[in-house]
LOLUMDO-224155 format. One record per residue (C-alpha): residue number from 1; x, y, z. Coordinates in nm, 4 decimals, always signed. Example, Ala and Ser with C-alpha at 12.3 -4.5 7.8 and 13.67 -1.06 7.14 Angstrom:
     n          u          v          w
     1    +1.2300    -0.4500    +0.7800
     2    +1.3670    -0.1060    +0.7140
This chain:
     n          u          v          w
     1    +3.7606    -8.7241    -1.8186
     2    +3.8753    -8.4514    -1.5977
     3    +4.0100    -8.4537    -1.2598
     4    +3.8106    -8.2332    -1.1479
     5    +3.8710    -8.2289    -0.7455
     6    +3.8411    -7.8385    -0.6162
     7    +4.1811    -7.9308    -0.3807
     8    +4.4047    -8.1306    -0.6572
     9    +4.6113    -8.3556    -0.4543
    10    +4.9662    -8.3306    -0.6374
    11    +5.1450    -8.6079    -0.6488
    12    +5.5309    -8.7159    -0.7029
    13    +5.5556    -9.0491    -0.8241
    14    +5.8036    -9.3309    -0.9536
    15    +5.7902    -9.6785    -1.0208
    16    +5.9566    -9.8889    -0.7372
    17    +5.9265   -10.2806    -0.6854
    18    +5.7017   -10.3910    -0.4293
    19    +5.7246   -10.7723    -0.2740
    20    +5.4470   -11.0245    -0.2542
    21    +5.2432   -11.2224    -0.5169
    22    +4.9544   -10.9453    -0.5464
    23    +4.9203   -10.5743    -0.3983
    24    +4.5286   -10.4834    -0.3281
    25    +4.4742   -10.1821    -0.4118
    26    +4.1165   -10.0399    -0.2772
    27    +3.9911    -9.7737    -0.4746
    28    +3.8896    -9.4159    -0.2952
    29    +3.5258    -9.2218    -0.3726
    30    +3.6173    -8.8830    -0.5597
    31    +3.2974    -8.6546    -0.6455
    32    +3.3481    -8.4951    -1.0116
    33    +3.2574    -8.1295    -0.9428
    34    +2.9332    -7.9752    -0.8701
    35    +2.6383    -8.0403    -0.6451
    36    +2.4833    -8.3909    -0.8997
    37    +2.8480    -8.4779    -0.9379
    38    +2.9135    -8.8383    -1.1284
    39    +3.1397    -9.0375    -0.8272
    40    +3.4055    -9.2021    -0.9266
    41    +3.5944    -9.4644    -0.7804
    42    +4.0079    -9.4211    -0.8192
    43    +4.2665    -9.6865    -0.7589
    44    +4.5581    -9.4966    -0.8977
    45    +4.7392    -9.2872    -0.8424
    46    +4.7233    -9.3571    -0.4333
    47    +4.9926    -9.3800    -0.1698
    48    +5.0751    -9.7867    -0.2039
    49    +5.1427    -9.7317    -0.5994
    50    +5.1416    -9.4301    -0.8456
    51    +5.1817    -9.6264    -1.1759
    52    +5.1615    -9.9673    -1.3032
    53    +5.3448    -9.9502    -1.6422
    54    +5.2953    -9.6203    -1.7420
    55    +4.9268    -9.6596    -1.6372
    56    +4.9589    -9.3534    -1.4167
    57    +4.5560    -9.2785    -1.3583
    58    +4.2454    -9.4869    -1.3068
    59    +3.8898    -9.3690    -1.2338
    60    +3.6277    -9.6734    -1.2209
    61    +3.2769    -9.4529    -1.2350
    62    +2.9393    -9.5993    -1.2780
    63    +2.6836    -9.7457    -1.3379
    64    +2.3982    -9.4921    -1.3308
    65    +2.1222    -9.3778    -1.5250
    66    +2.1738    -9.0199    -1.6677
    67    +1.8288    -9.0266    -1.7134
    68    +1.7531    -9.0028    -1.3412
    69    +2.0788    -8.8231    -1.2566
    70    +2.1095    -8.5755    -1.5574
    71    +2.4146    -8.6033    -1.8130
    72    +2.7664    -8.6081    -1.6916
    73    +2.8799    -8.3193    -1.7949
    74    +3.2980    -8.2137    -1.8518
    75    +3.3705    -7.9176    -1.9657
    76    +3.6658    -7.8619    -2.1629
    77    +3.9741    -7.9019    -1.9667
    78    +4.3360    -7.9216    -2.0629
    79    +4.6385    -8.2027    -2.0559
    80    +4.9750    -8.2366    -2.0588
    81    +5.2455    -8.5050    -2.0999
    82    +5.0123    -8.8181    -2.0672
    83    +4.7355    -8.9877    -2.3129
    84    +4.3419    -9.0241    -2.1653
    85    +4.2220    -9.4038    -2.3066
    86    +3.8325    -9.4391    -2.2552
    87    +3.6337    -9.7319    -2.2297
    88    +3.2691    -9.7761    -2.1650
    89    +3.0581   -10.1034    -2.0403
    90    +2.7616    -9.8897    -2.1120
    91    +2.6559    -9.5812    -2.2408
    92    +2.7505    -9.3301    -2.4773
    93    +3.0051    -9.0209    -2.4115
    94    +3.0306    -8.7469    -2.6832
    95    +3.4302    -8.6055    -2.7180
    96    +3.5483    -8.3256    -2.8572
    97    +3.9427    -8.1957    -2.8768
    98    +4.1206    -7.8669    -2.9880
    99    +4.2528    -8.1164    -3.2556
   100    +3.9110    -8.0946    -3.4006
   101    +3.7970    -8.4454    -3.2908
   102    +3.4407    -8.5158    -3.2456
   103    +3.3605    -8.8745    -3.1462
   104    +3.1077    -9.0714    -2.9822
   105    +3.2712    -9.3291    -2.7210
   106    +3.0503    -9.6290    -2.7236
   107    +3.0973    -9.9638    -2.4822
   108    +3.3934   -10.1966    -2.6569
   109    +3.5546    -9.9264    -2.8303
   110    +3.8844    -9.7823    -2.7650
   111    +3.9548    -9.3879    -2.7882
   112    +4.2646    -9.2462    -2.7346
   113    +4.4018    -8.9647    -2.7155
   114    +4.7438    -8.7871    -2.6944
   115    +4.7667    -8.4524    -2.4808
   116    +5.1531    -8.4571    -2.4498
   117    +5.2910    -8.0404    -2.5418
   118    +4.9215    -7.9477    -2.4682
   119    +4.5434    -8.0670    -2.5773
   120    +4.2009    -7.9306    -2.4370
   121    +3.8503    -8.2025    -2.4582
   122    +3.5050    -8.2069    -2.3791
   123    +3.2740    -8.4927    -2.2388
   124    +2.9259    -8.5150    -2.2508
   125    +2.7069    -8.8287    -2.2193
   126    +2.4590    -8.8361    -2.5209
   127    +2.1045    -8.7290    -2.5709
   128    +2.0910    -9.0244    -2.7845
   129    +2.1731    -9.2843    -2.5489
   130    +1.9461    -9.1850    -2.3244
   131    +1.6390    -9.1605    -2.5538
   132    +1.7248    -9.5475    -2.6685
   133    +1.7646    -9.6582    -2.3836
   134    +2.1534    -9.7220    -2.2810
   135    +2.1448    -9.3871    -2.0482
   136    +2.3181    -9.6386    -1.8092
   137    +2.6332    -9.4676    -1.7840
   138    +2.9641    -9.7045    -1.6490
   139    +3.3442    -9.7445    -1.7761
   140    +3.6869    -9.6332    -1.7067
   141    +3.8711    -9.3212    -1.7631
   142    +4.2465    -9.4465    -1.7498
   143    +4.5732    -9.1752    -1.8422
   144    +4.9305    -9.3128    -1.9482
   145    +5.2397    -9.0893    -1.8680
   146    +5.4671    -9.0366    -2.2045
   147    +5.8391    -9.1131    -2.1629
   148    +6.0365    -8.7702    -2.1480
   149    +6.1263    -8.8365    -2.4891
   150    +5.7682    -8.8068    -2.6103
   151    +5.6116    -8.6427    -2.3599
   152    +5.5501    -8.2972    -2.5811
   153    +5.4246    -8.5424    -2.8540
   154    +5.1618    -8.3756    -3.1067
   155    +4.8103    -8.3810    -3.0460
   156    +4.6341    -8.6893    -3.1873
   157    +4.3163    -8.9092    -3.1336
   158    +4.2877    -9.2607    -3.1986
   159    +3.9217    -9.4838    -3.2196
   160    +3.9884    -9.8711    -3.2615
   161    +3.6936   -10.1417    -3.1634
   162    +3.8375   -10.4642    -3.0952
   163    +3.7028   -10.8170    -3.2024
   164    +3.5962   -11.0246    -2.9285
   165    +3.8068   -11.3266    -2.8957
   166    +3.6716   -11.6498    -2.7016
   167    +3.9309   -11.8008    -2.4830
   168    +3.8415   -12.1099    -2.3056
   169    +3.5775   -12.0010    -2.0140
   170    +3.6749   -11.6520    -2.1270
   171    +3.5684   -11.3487    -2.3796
   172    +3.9062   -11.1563    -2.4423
   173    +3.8878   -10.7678    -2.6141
   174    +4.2601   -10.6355    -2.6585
   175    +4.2399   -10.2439    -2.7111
   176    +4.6438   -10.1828    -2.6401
   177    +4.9336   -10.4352    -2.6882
   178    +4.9603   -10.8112    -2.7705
   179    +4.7927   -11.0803    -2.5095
   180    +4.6650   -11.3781    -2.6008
   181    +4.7761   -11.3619    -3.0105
   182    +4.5610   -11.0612    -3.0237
   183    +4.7661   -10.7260    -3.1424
   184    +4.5967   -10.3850    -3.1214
   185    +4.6625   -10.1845    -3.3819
   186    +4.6851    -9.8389    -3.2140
   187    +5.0752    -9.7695    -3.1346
   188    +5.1910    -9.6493    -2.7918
   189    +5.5023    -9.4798    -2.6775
   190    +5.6242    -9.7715    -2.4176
   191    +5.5074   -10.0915    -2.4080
   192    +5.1903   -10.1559    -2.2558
   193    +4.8946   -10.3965    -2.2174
   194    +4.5064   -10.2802    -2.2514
   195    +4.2479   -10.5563    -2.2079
   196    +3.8788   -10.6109    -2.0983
   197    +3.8212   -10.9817    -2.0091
   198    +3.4440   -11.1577    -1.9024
   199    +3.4631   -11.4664    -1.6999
   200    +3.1926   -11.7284    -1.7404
   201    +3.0468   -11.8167    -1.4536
   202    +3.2603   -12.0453    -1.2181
   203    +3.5119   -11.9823    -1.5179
   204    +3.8883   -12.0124    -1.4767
   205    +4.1638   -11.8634    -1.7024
   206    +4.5147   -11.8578    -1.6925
   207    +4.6799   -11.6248    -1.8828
   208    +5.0416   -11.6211    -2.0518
   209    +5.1893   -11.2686    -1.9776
   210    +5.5189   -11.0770    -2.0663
   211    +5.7204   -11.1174    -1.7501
   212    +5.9167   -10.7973    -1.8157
   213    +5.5539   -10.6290    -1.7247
   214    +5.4265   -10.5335    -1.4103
   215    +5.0219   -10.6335    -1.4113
   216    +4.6963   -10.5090    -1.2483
   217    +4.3647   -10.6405    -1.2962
   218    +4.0775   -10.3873    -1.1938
   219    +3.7656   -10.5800    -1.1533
   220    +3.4363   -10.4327    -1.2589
   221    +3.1481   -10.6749    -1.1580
   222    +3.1698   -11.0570    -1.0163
   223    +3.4313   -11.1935    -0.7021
   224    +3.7438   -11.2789    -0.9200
   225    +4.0819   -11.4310    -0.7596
   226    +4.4257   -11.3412    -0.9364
   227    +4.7313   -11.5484    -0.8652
   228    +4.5074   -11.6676    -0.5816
   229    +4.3919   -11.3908    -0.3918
   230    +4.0191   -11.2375    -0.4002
   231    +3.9621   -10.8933    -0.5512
   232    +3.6224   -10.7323    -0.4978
   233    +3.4453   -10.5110    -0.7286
   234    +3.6517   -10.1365    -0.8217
   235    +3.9812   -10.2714    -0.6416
   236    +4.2544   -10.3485    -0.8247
   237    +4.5125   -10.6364    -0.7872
   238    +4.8863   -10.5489    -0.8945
   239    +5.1578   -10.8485    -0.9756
   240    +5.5149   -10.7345    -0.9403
   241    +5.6798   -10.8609    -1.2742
   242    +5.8551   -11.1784    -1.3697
   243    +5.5060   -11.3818    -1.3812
   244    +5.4577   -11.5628    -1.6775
   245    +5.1082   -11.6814    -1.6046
   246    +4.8658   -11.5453    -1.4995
   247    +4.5680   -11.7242    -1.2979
   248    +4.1937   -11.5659    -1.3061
   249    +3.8677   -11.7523    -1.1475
   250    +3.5164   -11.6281    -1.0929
   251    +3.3772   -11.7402    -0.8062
   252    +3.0102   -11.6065    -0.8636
   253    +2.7321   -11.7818    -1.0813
   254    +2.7459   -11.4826    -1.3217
   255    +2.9441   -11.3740    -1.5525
   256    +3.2800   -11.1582    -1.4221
   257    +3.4219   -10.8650    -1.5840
   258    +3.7484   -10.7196    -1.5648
   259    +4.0214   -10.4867    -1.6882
   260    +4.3931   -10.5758    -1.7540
   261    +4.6759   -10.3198    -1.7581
   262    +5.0591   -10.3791    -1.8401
   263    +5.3847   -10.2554    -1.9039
   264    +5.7399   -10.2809    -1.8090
   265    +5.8183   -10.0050    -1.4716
   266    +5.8204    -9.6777    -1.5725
   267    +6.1807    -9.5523    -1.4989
   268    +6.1269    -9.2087    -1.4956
   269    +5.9839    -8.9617    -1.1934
   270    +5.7174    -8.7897    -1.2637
   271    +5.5064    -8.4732    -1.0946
   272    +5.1059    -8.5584    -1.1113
   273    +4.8558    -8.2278    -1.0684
   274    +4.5118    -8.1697    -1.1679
   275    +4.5700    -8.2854    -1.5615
   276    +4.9132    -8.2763    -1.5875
   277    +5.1738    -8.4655    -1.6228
   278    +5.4811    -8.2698    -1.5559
   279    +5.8720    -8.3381    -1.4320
   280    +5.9001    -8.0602    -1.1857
   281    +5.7153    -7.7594    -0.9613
   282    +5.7851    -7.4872    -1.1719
   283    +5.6434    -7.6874    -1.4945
   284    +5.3137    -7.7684    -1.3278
   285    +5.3077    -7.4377    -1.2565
   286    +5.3841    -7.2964    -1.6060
   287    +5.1040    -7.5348    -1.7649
   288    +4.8535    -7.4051    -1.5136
   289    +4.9577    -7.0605    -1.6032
   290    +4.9107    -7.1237    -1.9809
   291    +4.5653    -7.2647    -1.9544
   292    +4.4893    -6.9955    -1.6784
   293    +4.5597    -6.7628    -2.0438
   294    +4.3622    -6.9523    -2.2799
   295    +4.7100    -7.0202    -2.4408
   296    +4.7526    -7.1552    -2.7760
   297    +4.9213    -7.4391    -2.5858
   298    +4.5817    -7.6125    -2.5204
   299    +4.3851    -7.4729    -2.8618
   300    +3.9945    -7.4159    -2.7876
   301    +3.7487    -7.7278    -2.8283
   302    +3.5162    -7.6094    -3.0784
   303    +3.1226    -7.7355    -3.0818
   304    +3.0864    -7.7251    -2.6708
   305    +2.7875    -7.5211    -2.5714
   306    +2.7647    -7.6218    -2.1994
   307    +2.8293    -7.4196    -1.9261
   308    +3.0869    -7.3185    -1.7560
   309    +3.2545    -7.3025    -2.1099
   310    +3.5611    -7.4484    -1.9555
   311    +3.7155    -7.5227    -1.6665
   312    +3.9281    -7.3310    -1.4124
   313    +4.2097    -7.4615    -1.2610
   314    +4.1911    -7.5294    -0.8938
   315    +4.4715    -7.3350    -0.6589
   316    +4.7739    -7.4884    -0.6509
   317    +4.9191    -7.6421    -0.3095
   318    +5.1193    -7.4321    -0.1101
   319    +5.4150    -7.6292    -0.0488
   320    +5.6726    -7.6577    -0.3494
   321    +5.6925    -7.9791    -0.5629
   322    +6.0364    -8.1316    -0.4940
   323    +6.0600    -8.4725    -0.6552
   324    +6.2814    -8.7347    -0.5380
   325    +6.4358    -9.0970    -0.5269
   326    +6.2137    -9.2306    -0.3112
   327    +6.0257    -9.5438    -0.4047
   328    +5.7290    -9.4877    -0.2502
   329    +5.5048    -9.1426    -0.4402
   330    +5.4876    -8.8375    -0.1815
   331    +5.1445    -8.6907    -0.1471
   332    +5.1345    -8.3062    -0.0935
   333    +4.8271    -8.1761    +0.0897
   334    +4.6055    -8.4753    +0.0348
């Protein structure tokens, strides 16, 4: 999914500790473009904490009925130095990439895909859905930054669906990483951790976790504690690392749903605007420029017929990007 806000808020940001047993993180409203704009609600990046891992972007949208509301509708739009994961709790999404990738995203299935030199896509949710009845559109649109060392990586797409694994009061779904004695398949560029996790009713888990990772949990539906304190639905608890447990309860008589993201601090600064990823001003500005051009940076997504057939980048800020050492991510016209 795009970001799609007319005034992109650019953003330098770097990992930095922060103290305490759990960091709420409340998510913020962001229309996606247009006058029936899908909301979305985004808990990262945001002033309190850019990245968790390399978990650098995560938009919570839904759910609603495309049937009343009309399809969401992305155009194509480019990327840069991060990968876009997907996952839906309902609904259908069709994708299509300039790699040639056309996929349906479908609730418990993982697509991924790798933007890092340059990738264009295309979201639509389905005709299909909507005429058998899953036109109830809700999931997560979540981007990873790539490492400097593979941040011009090749253009790829990934599509994995996870087996369900009971765990005690819990139902466990591992798209990225190891948790649990589950392994995902699909190979990342740093370490990370990708899970969906349903709580039973009154159900309590606790979780053994890597404590070289920094955690967050972004709860969907239910009234969850982690490590003890309550997180309401769309906000997102982060856990510093050196945990090695870690404690989940619903406190609601249905069942709780809930994402988990990991990874060991990303040690690099990075430069966050519209959809890219970048290390400096003048390279944000340079990918803007190239997709400004139709470059062959970005390819052309083939199969769209939607209109606008793609989408302009936004202005860019006025002031210049100048990242530094801080811990804390600096915010330019917000």
């Amino acid at each position: 999914m795009s970001n799609t806000e007319a005034a992109s808020p650019a953003l330098v940001c770097r990992a930095g500790p922060h103290p305490g047993a759990v960091q709420v993180l409340t998510a913020r409203e962001v229309p996606l473009g247009g006058p029936r704009a899908l909301s979305v609600r985004r808990t990262l990046p945001q002033r309190a904490r850019s990245l968790i891992g390399a978990w650098c972007f995560a938009d919570h949208y839904g759910p609603v009925d495309v049937a009343d509301t009309g399809p969401m509708t992305v155009p194509p739009h480019p990327h840069t130095g991060l990968q876009t994961v997907s996952w839906l709790f309902s609904g259908e999404i069709e994708h299509r990439d300039s790699l040639g990738s056309h996929a349906v995203i479908r609730p418990g299935e993982l697509n991924l895909m790798t933007g890092g030199h340059g990738i264009c896509h295309s979201e639509v949710s389905t005709v299909s859905a909507m005429s058998t009845g899953t036109a109830i559109l809700h999931g997560v649109q979540l981007w990873v930054a790539l490492p400097d060392e593979h941040r011009d990586a090749a253009r790829d797409f990934r599509h994995h669906k996870p087996a369900p694994r009971e765990l005690g009061d819990a139902t466990l779904r591992v798209f990225l990483g190891s948790l649990a004695g589950e392994t995902s398949p699909v190979a990342t560029f740093t370490p990370l951790l990708g899970a969906e996790l349903v709580l039973a009713p009154g159900g309590e888990l606790d979780l053994a976790v890597d404590p070289a990772f920094e955690h967050g949990v972004l709860l969907d539906t239910g009234s969850v504690t982690v490590a003890g304190t309550r997180l309401a639905p769309s906000e997102l608890g982060y856990l510093a690392p050196g945990a090695t447990t870690l404690s989940l309860a619903n406190h609601t008589d249905r069942p709780a749903r809930a994402l988990l993201l990991g990874g060991p601090p990303f040690a690099e600064e990075i430069v966050m605007w519209w959809n890219f990823v970048g290390r400096d001003h003048d390279e944000i500005v340079a990918f803007r420029a190239a997709w400004e051009a139709e470059s062959e940076r970005f390819g052309q997504v083939v199969g769209y017929s939607g209109t606008p057939r793609r989408l302009p980048a936004p202005p860019l800020p006025h002031a210049r990007l100048t990242p530094r050492g801080a811990a804390a991510p600096r915010v330019e016209n917000p």
